[in-house]
C-alpha positions in Angstrom: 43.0 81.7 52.4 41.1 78.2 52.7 44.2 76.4 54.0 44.5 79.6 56.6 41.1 79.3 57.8 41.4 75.2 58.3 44.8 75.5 59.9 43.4 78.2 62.4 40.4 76.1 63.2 42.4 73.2 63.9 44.8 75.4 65.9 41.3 76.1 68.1 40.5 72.8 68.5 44.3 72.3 69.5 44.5 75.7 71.9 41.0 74.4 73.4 42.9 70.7 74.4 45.7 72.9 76.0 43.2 74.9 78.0 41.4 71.2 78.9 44.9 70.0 80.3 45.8 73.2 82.3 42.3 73.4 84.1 42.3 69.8 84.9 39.9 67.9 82.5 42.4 66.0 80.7 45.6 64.9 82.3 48.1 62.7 80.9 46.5 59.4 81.4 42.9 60.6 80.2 45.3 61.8 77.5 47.1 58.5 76.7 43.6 56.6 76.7 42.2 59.2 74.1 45.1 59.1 71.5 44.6 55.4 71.8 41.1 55.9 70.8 42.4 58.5 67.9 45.2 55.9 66.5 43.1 52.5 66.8 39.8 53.6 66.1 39.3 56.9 65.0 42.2 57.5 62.2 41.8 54.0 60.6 38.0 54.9 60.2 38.9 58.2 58.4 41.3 55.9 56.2 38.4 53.7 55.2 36.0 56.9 54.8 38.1 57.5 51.5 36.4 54.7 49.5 32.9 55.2 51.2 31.9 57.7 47.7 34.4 56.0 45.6 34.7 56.5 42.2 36.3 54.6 39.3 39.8 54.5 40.5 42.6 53.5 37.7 45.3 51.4 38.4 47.2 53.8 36.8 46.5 56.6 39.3 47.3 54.0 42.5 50.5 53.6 40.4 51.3 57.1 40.3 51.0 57.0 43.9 53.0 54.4 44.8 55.7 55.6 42.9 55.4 59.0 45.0 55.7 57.5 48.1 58.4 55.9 47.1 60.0 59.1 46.1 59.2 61.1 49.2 59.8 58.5 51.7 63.2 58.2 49.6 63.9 61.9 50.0 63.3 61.2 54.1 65.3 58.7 54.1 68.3 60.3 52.6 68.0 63.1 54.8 67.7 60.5 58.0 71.3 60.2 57.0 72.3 63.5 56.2 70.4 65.7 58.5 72.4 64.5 61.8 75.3 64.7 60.4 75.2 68.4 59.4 73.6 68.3 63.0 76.9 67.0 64.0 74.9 65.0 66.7 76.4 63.1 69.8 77.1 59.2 68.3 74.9 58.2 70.8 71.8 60.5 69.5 72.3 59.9 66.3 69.6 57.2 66.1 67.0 59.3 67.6 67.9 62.1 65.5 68.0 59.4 62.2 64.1 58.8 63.7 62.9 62.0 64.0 64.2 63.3 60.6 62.2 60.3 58.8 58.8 59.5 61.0 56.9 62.5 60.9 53.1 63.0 62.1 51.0 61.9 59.0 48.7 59.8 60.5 47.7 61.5 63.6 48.1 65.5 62.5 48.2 64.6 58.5 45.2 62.9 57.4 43.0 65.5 59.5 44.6 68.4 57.7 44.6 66.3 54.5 41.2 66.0 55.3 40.1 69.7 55.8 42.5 70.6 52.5 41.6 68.7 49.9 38.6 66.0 50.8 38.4 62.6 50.7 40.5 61.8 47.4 43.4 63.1 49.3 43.2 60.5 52.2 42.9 57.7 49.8 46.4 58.9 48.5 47.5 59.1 52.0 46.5 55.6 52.5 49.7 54.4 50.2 51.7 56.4 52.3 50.5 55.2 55.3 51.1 51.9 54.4 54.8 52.9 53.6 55.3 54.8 56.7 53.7 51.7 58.9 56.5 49.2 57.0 59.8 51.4 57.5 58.7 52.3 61.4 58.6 49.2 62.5 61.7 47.7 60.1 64.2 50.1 59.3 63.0 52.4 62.8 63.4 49.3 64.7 67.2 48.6 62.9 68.5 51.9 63.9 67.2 52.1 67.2 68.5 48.4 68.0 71.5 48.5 65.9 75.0 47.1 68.0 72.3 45.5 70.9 72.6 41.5 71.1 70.2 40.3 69.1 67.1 39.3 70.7 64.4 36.9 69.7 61.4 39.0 70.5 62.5 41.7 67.7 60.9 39.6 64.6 57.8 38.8 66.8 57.7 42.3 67.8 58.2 43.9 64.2 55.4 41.3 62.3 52.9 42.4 65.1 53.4 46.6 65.2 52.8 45.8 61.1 49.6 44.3 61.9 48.2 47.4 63.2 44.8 48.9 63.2 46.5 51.7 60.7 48.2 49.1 58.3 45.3 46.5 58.1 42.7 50.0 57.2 45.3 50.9 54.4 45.3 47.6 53.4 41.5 47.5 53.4 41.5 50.6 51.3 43.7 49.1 48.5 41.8 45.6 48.3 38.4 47.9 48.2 40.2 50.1 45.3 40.9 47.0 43.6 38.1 44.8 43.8 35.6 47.6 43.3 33.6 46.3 46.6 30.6 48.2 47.2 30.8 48.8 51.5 26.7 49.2 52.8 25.4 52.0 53.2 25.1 51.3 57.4 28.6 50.6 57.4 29.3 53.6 55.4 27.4 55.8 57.6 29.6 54.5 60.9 33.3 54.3 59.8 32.5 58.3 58.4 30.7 58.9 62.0 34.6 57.1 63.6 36.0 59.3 61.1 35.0 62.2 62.0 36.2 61.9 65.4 39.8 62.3 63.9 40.7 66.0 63.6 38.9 67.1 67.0 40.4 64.4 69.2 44.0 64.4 67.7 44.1 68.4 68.0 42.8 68.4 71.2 45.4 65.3 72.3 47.9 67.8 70.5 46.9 70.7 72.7 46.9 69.1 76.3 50.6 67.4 75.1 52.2 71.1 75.3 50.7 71.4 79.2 53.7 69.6 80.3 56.3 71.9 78.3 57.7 74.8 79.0 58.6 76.9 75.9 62.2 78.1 77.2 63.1 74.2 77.6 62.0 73.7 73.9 63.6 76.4 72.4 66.6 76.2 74.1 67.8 73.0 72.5 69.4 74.5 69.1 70.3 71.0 67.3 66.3 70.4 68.0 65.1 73.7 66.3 67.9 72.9 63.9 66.5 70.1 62.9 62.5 71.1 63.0 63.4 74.3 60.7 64.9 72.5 58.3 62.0 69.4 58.2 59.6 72.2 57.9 60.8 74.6 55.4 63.3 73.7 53.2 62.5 69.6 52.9 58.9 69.9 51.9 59.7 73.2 49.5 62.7 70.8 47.6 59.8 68.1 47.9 57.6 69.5 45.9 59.8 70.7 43.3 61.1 67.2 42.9 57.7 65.8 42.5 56.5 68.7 39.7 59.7 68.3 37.7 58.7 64.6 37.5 55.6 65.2 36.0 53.3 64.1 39.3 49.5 65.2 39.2 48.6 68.2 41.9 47.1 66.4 44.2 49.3 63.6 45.0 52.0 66.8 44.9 50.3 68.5 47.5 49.3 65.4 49.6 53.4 64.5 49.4 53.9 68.4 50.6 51.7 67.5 53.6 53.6 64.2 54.8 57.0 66.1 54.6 55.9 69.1 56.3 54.2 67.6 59.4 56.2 67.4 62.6 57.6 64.8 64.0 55.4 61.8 64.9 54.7 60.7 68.3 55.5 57.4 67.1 58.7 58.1 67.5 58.7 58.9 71.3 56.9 55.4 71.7 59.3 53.7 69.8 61.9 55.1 71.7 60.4 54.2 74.9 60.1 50.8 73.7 63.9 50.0 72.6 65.0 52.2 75.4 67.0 55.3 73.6 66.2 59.1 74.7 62.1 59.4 74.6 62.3 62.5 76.4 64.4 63.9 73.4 61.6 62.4 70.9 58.6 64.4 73.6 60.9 67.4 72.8 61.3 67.1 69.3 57.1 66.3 69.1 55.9 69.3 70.9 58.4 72.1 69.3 58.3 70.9 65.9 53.9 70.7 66.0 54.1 74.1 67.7 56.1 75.6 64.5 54.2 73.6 61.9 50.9 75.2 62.8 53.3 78.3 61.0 54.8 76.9 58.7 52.0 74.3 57.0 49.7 77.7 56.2 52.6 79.1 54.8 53.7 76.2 52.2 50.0 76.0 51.4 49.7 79.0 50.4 52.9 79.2 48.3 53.0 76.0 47.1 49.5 74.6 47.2 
């Protein structure tokens, strides 16, 4: 029932930023300049908010953590395989389909449900994942979607500085404060939670006004695209879980793993896209259908799973 009520809040906040896009308050650039705001300033903040109360963390715990990551960013990347396959994509999709099925929204539509879920302790966890999800975008995203293109000598320069991102460098942050038990003042405590807290309003609003330029017949009438959103949303986080409780993982870091695989598809992915010059407009597609059925199906694997 909590996970109901949080999920239908944040689909307000989210309906709200769809009304602000149709009436004429935002439009796509005031949009663009906002998620900017959400994905430099804002969501690194809410990373760092996790060690503003921090307790004793063990080493063993972080441990635990990593090793999950590992697992469920193992399970994605698997399926990055399999998925289009079964999909029987075109050869020329195949990369974008290889990017949807792996980069999902954890940063920009995770960490504020995370958030609104299960607290603080959740986002510290999510920090490790982050700082997986940060690494394989911007190596192993970058391979696929240049893969059989002359080499160019940009790509290293290009992939060393999207790692040293606002994002990475907070998760970073978060570990070396875990480890080093560093005390952050009680000023600076009180502003990155203020940043923080900027998060789940802005991204669900950004979220919102990104549906204004979609009409639902053109999203629903790709059937690899549903396809592929069903079976990211359902079946992948359900296996996921299970996975993780046969091996013995503590609930929360379960439930925090159940969150990253059952988020959409990250916007990230329509960037990177853009960037290496495969089909963004495929990406936008696979974005906006595959947040509009997670606002289903993340109540529903909360409350069965949770």
């Amino acid at each position: 029932m909590v996970a109901l009520q949080q999920m239908c809040i944040l689909l307000a906040v989210m309906i709200i930023g769809y009304i602000t896009y149709r009436v004429g308050y935002l439009t796509e650039f005031v949009n663009e300049k906002i998620s900017n705001i959400v994905v430099n300033v804002a969501n690194p903040a809410l990373i760092l908010s996790s060690v503003t109360n921090l307790s004793e963390t063990k080493t063993k715990d972080l441990t635990e953590t990593v090793i999950a990551a590992v697992v469920t960013y193992g399970i994605l990347l698997l399926l990055s395989f399999v998925l289009p396959l079964l999909l029987r994509v075109s050869k020329s999709e195949y990369p974008v389909y290889q990017l949807m099925t792996l980069f999902n929204n954890v940063g920009f539509m995770g960490l504020p449900i995370l958030q609104s879920l299960y607290g603080n302790a959740a986002l510290l966890i999510a920090a490790v994942f982050l700082f997986f999800y940060n690494v394989l975008i911007y190596t192993f995203g970058v391979h696929i979607l240049t893969k059989g293109a002359k080499p160019c000598k940009n790509n290293l320069k290009t992939v060393l500085k999207g790692l040293l991102n606002p994002g990475t460098v907070s998760c970073m942050a978060v570990l070396a404060i875990v480890f080093t038990h560093f005390q952050i003042p009680a000023m600076g405590c009180s502003i990155i939670t203020m940043l923080g807290n900027l998060t789940a309003p802005l991204s669900m609003m950004c979220i919102g006004a990104s549906f204004g330029g979609f009409r639902m017949k053109t999203l629903l009438g790709n059937g690899r695209l549903l396809s592929l959103s069903l079976l990211k949303l359902l079946p992948v986080p359900i296996l996921g879980v299970l996975l993780l409780r046969f091996l013995g993982f503590t609930p929360l870091v379960v439930n925090v793993s159940m969150i990253v695989l059952a988020t959409p598809i990250g916007s990230m992915t329509t960037m990177m896209a853009q960037q290496y010059h495969a089909d963004s407009q495929l990406t936008a597609k696979g974005v906006a259908l595959s947040t509009l059925l997670s606002m289903i199906t993340i109540p529903l694997l909360t409350a069965i799973l949770g």
